[in-house]
C-alpha positions in Angstrom: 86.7 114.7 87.4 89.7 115.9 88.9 92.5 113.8 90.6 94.0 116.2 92.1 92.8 118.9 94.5 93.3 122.5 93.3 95.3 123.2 96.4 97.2 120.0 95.4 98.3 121.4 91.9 98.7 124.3 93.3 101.3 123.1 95.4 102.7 121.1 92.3 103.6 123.7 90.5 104.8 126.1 93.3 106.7 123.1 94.1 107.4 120.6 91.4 105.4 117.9 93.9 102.7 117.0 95.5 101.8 114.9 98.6 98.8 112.8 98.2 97.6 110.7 100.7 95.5 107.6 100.1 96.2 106.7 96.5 96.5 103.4 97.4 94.8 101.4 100.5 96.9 99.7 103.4 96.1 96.7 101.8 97.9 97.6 98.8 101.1 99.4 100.3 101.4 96.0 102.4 101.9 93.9 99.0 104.8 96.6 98.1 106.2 97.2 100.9 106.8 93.0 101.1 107.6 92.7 97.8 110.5 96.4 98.7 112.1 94.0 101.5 112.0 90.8 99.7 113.2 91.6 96.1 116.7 91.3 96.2 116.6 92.5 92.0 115.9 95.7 93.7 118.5 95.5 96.1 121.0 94.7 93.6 120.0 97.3 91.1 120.4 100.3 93.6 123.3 102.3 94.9 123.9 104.9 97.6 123.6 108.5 98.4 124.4 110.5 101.4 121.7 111.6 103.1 123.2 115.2 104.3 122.5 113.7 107.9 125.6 111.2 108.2 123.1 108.6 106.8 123.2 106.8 103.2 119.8 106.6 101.4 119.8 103.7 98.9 117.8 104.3 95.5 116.5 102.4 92.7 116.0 104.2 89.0 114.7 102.4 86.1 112.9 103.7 82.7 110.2 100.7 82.0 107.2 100.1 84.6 108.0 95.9 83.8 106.1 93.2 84.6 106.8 93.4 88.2 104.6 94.9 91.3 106.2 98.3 90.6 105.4 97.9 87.0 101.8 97.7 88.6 101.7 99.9 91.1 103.8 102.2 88.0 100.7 101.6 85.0 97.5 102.2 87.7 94.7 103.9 87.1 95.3 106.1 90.0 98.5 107.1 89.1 98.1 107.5 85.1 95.2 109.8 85.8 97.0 111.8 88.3 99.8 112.2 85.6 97.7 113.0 83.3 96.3 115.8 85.1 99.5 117.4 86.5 100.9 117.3 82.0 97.4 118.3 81.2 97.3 115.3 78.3 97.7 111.5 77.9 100.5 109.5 79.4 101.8 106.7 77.4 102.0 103.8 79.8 103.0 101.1 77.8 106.4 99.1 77.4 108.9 99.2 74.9 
């Protein structure tokens, strides 16, 4: 069964993206988007970048999913099966 709509990897790789609403329920985004405002790690990890608008868009980059809610969120059904779809092959989701 396919993740992904054909129109959706259509516009993947016409793009290099895809917009996919409703991976995860409000419920869900709620837990993240606390634990966003809350997690002053995060905060202290990111840095910067202007936002061709006058504005400055801050950004967090790291390599391992962790234990954390991102790590979560990261290693989810949802969005291991979506990846594997869009590299046609198995993701590797595990730490090292």
């Amino acid at each position: 069964m396919s993740v992904l709509t054909d129109e959706q990897m259509t516009a993947y790789h016409r793009d290099g993206y895809a917009i996919v609403r409703r991976r995860f329920d409000r419920e869900e985004i709620g837990l993240l988007r606390q634990a966003a405002v809350t997690d002053r790690e995060l905060d202290n990890q990111s840095f910067g970048r202007a936002d061709g608008e006058g504005g400055t868009v801050r950004l967090s980059l790291w390599n391992h999913p962790g234990e954390s809610i991102y790590g979560m969120f990261a290693r989810s059904r949802r969005i291991v099966e979506t990846a594997e779809q869009i590299l046609e092959g198995e993701v590797n989701a595990r730490q090292e």
